[in-house]
Backbone atoms as SQL, in Angstrom:
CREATE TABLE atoms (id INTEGER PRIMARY KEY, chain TEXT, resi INTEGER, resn TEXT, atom TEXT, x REAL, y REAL, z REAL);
INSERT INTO atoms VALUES
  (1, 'A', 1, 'UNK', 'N', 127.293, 161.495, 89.430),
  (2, 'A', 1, 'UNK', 'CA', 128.382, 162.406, 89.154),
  (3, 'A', 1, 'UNK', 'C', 129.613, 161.652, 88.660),
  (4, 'A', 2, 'UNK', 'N', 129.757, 160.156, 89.506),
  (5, 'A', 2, 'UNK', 'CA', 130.990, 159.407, 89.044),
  (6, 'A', 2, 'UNK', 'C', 130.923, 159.104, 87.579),
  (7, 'A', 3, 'UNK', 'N', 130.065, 159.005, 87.128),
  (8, 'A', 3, 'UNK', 'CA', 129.452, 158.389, 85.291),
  (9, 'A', 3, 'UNK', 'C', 129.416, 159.667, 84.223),
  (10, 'A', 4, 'UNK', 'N', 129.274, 160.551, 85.051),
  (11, 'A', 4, 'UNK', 'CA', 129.591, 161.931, 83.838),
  (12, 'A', 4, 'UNK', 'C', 131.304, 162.018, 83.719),
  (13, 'A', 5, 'UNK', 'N', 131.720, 161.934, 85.008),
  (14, 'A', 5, 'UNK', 'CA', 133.038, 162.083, 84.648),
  (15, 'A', 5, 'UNK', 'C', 134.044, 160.505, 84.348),
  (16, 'A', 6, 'UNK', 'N', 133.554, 159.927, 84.280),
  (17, 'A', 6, 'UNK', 'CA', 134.459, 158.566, 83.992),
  (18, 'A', 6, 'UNK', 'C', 134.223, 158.216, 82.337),
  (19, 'A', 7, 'UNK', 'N', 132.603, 158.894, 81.961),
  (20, 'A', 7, 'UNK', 'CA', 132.486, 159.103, 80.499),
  (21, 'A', 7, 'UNK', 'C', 133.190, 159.972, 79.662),
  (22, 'A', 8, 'UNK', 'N', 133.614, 161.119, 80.635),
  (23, 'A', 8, 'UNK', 'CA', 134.392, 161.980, 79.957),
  (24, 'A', 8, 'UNK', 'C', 135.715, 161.959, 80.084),
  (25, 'A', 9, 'UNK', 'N', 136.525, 161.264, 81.143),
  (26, 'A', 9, 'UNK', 'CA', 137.578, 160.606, 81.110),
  (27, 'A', 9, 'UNK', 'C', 137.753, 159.526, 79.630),
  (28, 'A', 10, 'UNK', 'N', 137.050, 158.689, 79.791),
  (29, 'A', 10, 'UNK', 'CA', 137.076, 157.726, 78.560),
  (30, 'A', 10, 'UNK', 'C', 137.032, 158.350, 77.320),
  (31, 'A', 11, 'UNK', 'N', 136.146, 159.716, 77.223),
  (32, 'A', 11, 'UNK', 'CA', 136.095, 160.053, 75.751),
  (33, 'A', 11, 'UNK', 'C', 137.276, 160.585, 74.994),
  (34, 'A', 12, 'UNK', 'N', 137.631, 161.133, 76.431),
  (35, 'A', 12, 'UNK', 'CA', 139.078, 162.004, 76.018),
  (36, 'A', 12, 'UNK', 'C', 140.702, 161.062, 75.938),
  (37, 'A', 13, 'UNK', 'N', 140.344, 159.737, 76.792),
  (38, 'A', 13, 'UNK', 'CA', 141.467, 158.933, 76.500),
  (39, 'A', 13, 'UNK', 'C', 141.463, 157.689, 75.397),
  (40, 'A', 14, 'UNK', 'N', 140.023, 157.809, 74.490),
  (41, 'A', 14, 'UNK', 'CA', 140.529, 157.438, 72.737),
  (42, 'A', 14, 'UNK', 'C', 140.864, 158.803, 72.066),
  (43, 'A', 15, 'UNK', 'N', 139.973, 159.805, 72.045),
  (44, 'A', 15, 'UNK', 'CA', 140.024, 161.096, 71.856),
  (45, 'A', 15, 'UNK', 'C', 141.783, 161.187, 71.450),
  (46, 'A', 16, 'UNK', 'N', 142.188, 161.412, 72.513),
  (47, 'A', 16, 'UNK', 'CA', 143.665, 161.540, 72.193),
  (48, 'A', 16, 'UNK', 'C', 144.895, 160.409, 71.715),
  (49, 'A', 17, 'UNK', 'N', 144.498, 159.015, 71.928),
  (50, 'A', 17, 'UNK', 'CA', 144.913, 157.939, 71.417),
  (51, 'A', 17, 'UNK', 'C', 144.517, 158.358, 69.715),
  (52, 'A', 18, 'UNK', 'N', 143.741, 158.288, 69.435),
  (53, 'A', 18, 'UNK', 'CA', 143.306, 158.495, 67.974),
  (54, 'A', 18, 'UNK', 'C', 144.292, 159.746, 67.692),
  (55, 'A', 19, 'UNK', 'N', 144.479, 160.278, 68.295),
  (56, 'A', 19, 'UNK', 'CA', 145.584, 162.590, 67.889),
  (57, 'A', 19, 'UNK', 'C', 146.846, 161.670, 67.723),
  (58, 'A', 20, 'UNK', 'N', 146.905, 160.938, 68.651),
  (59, 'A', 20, 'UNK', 'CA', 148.566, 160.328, 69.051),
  (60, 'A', 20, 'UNK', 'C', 149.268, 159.877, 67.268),
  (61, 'A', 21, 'UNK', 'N', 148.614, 158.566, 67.340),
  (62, 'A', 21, 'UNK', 'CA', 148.548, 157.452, 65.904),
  (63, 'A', 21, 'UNK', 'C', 148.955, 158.413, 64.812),
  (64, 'A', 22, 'UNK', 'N', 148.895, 158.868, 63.848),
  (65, 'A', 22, 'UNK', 'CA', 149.492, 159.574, 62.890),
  (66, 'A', 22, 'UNK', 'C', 150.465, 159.877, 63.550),
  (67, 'A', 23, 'UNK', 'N', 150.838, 160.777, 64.692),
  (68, 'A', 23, 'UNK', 'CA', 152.261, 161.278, 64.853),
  (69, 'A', 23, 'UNK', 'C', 153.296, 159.954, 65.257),
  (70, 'A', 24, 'UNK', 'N', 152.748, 158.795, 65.936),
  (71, 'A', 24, 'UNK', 'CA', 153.490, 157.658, 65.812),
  (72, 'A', 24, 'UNK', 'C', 153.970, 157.550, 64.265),
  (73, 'A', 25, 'UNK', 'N', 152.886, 156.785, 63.732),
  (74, 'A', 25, 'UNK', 'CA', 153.420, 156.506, 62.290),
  (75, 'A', 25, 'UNK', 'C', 153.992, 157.636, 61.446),
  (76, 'A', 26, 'UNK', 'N', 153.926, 158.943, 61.534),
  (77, 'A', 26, 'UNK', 'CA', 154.941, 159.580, 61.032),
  (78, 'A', 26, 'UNK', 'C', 156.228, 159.321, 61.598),
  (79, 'A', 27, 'UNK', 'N', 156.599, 159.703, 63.116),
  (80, 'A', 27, 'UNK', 'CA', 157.851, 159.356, 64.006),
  (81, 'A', 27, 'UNK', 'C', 158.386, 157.748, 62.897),
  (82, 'A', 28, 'UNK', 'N', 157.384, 156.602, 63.102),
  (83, 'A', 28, 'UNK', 'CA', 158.065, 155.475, 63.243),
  (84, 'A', 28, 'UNK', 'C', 158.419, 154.961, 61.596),
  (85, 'A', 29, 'UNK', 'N', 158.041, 155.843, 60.603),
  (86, 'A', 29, 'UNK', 'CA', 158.325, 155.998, 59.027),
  (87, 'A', 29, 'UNK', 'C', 159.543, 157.101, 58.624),
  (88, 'A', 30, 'UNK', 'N', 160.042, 157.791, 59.746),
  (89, 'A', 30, 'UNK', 'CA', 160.790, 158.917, 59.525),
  (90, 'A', 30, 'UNK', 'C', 162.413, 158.144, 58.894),
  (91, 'A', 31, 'UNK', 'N', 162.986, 158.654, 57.883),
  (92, 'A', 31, 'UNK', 'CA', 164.162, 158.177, 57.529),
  (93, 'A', 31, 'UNK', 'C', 165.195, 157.752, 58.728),
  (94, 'A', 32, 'UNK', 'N', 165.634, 158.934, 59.271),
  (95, 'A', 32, 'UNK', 'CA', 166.593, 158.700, 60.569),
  (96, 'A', 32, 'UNK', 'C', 165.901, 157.297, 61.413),
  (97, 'A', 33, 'UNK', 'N', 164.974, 156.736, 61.661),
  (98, 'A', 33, 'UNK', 'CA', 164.367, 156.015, 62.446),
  (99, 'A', 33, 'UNK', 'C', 164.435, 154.682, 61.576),
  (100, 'A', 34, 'UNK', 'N', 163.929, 154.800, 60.195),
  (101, 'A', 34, 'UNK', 'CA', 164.048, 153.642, 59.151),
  (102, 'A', 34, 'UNK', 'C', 165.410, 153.500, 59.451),
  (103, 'A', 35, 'UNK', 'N', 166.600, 153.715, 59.140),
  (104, 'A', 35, 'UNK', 'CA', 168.038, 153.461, 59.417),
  (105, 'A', 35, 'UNK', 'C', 168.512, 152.661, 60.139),
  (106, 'A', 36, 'UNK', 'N', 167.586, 152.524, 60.881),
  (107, 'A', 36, 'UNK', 'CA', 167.614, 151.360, 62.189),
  (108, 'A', 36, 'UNK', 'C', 168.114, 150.080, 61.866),
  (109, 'A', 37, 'UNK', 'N', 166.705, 150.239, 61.034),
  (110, 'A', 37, 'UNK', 'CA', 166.565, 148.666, 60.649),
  (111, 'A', 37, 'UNK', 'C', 167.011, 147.815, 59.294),
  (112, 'A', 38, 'UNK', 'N', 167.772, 149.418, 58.613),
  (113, 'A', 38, 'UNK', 'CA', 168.492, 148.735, 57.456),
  (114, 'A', 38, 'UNK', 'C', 169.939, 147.923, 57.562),
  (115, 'A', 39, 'UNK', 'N', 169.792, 146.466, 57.099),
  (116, 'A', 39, 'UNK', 'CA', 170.773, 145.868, 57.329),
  (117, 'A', 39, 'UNK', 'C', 170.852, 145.344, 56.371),
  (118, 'A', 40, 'UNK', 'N', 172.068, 144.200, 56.061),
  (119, 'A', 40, 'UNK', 'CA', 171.883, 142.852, 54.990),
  (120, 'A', 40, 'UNK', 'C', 171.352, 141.724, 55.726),
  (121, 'A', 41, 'UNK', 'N', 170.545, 142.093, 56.439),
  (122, 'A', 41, 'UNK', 'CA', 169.812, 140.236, 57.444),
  (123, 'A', 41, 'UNK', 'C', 168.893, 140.581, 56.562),
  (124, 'A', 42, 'UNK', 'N', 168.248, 139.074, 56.543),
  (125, 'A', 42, 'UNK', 'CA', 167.132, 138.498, 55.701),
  (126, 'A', 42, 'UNK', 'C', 166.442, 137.824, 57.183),
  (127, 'A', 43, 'UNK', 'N', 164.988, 137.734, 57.152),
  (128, 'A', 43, 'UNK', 'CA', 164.018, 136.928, 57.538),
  (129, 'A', 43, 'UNK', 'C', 163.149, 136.100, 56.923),
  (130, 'A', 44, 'UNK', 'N', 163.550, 135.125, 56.642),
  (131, 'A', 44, 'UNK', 'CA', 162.428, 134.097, 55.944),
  (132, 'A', 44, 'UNK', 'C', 163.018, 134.328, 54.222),
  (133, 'A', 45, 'UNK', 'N', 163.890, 134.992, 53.634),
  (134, 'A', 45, 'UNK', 'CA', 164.361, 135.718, 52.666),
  (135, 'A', 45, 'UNK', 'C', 163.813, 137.084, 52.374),
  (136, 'A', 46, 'UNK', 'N', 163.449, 137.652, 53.434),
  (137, 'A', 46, 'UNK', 'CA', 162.632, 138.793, 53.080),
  (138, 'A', 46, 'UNK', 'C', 163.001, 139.982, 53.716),
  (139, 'A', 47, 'UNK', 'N', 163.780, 140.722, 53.378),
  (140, 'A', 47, 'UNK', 'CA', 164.927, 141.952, 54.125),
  (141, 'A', 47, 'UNK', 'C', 163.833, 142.363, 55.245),
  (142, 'A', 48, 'UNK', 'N', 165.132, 142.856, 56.655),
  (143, 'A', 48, 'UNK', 'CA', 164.334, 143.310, 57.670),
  (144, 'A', 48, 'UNK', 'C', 163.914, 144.879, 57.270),
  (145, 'A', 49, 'UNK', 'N', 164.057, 145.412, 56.273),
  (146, 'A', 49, 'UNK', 'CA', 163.477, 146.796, 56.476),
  (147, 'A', 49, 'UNK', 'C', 162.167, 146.458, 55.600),
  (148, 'A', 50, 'UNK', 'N', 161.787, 145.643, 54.944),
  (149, 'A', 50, 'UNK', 'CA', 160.685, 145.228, 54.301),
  (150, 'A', 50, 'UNK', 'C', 159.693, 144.657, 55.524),
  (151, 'A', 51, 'UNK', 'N', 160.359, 143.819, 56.213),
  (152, 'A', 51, 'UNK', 'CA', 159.258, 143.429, 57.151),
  (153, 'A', 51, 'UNK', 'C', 159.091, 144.617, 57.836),
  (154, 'A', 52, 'UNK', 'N', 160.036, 145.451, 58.396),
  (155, 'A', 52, 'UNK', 'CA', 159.837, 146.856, 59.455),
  (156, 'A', 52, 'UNK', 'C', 158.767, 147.644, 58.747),
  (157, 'A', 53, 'UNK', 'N', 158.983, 148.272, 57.559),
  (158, 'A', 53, 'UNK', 'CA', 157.702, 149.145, 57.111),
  (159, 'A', 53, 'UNK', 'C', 156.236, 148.136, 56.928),
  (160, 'A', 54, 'UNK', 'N', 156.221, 146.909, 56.767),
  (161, 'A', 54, 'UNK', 'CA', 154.736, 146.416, 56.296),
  (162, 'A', 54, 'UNK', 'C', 154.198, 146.267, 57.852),
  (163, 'A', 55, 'UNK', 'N', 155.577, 145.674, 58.928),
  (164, 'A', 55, 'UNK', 'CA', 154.746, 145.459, 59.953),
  (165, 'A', 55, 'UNK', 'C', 154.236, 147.024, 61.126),
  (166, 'A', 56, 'UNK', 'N', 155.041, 148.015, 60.160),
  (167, 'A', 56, 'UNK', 'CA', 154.371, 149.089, 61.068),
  (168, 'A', 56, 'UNK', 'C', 153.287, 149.492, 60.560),
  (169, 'A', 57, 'UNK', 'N', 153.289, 149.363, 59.062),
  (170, 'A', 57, 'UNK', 'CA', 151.689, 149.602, 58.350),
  (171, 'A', 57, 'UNK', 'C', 150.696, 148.982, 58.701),
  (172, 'A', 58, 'UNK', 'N', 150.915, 147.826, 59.036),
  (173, 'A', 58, 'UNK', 'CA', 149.940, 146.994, 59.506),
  (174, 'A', 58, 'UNK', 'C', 149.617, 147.190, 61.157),
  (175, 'A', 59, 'UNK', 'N', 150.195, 147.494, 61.885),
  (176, 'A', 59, 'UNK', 'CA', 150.361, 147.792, 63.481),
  (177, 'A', 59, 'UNK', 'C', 149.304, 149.145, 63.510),
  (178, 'A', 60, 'UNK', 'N', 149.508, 149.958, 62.783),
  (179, 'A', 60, 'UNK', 'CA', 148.866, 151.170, 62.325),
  (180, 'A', 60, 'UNK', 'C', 147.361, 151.289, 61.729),
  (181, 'A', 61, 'UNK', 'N', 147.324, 150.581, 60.900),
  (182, 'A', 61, 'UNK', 'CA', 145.851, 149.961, 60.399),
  (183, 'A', 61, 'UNK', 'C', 145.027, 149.664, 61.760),
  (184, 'A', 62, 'UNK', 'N', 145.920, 148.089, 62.138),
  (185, 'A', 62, 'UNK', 'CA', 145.218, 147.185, 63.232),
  (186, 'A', 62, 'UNK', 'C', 145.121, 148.610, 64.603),
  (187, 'A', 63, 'UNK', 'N', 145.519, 149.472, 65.151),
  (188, 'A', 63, 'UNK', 'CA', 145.393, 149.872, 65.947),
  (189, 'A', 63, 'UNK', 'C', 144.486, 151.080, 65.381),
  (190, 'A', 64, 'UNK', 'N', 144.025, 151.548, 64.572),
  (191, 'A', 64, 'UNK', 'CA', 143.077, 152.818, 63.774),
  (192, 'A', 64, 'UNK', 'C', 141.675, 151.576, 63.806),
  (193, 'A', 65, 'UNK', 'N', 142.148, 150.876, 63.600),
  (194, 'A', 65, 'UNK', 'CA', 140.439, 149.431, 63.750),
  (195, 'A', 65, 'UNK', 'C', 140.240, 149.071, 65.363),
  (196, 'A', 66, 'UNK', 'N', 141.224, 148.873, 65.667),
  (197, 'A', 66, 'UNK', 'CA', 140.576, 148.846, 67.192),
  (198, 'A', 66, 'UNK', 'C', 140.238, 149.757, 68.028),
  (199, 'A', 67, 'UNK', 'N', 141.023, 151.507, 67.546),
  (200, 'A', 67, 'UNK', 'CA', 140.048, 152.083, 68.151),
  (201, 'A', 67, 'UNK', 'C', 138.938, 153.211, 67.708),
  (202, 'A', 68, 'UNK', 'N', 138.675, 152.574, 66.347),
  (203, 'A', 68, 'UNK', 'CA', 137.133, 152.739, 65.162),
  (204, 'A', 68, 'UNK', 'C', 136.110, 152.931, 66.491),
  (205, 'A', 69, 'UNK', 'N', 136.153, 151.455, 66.925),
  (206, 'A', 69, 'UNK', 'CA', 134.469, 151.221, 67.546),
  (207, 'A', 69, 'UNK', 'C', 134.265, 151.989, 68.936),
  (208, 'A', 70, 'UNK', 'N', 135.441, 152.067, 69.880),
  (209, 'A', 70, 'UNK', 'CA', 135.223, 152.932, 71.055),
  (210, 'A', 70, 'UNK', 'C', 135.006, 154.189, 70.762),
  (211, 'A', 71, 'UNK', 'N', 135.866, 154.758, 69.485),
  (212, 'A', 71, 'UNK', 'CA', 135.420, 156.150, 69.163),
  (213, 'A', 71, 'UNK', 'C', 133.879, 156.630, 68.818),
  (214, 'A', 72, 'UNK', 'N', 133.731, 155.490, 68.008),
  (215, 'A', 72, 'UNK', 'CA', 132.066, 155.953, 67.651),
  (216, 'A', 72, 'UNK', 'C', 130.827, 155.920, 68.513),
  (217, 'A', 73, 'UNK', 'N', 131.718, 154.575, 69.789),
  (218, 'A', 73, 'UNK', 'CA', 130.392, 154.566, 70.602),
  (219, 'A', 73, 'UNK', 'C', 130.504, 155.673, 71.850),
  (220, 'A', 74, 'UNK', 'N', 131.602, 156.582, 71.672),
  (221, 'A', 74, 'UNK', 'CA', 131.681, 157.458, 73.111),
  (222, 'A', 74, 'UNK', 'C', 131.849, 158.971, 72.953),
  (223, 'A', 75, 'UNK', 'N', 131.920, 158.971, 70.923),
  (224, 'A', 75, 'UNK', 'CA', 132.127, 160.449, 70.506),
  (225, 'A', 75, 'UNK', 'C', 130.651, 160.865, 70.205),
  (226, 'A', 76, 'UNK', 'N', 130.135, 161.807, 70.589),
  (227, 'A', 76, 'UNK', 'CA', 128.978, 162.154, 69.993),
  (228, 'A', 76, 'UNK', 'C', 128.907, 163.115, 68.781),
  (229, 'A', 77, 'UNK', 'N', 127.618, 162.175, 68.245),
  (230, 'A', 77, 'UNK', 'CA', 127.531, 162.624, 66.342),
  (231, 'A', 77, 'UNK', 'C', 126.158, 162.488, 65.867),
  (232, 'A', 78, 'UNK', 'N', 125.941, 162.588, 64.892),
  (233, 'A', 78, 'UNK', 'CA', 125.016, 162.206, 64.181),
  (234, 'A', 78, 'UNK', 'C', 125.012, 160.879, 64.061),
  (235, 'A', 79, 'UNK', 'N', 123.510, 160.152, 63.996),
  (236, 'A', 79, 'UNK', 'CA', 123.506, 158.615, 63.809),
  (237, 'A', 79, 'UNK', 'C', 123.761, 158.388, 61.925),
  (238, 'A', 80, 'UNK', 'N', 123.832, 156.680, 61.993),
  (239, 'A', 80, 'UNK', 'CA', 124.221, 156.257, 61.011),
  (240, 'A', 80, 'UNK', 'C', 123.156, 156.396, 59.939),
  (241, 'A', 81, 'UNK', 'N', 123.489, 156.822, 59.013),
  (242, 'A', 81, 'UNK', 'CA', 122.553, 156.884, 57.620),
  (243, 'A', 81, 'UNK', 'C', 122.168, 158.743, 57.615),
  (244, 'A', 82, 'UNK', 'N', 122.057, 159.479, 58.555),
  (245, 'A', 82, 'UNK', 'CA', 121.576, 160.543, 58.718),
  (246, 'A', 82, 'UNK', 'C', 122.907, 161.319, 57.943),
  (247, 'A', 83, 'UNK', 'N', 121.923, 162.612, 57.524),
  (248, 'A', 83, 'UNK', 'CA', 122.963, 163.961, 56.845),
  (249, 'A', 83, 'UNK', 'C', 122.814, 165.106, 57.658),
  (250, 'A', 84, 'UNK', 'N', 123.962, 165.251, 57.447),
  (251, 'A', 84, 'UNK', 'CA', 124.010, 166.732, 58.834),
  (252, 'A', 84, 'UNK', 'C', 123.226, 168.182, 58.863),
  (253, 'A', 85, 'UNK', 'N', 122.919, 168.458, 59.315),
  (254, 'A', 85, 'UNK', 'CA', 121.985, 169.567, 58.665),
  (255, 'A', 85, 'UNK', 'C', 122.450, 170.873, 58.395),
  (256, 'A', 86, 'UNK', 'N', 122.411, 171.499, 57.086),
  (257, 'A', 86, 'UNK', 'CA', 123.386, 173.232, 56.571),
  (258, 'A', 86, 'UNK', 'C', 122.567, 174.031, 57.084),
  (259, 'A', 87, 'UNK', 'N', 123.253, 174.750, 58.077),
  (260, 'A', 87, 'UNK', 'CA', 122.259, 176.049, 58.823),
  (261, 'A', 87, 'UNK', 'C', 122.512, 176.871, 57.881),
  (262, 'A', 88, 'UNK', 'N', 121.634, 177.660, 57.326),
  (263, 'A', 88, 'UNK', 'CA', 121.878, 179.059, 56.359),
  (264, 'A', 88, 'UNK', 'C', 122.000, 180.808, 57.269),
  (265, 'A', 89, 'UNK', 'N', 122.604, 181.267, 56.662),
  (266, 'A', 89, 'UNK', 'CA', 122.589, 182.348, 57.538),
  (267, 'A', 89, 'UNK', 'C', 123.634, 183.208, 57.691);
């Protein structure tokens, strides 16, 4: 009984990590929020609102890849290579 529900605990806490991610990166791309970080500082010569948007693009990517593989191994689907089948009717 503990393994049905600790599976379904887990499914539902990438489940919703994965819902979350877009509304982060919308929130953390929003103008009012970019404003933040517009300044005249340079890093390395490379303005901080340049590093702010690549390193949230990239934070965003890297966190949609790390949680790729828990999703696939705990969401249930069709296996790999297979086509889904069109019920008619």
């Amino acid at each position: 009984m503990t393994g049905v529900r600790d599976s379904g605990l887990r499914r539902r806490k990438y489940r919703d990590a994965a819902l979350v991610l877009p509304f982060a990166g919308v929130f953390l791309l929003m103008p009012p929020f970019i404003r933040i970080f517009v300044s005249e500082g340079n890093v390395a010569g490379i303005p901080t609102i340049i590093l702010y948007l690549f390193g949230v693009w990239f934070a965003l990517i890297l966190c949609a890849w790390l949680l790729a593989r828990p999703l696939r191994d705990v969401m249930p689907g069709e296996a790999e290579g297979s086509e889904p089948e069109i019920q008619e009717g």
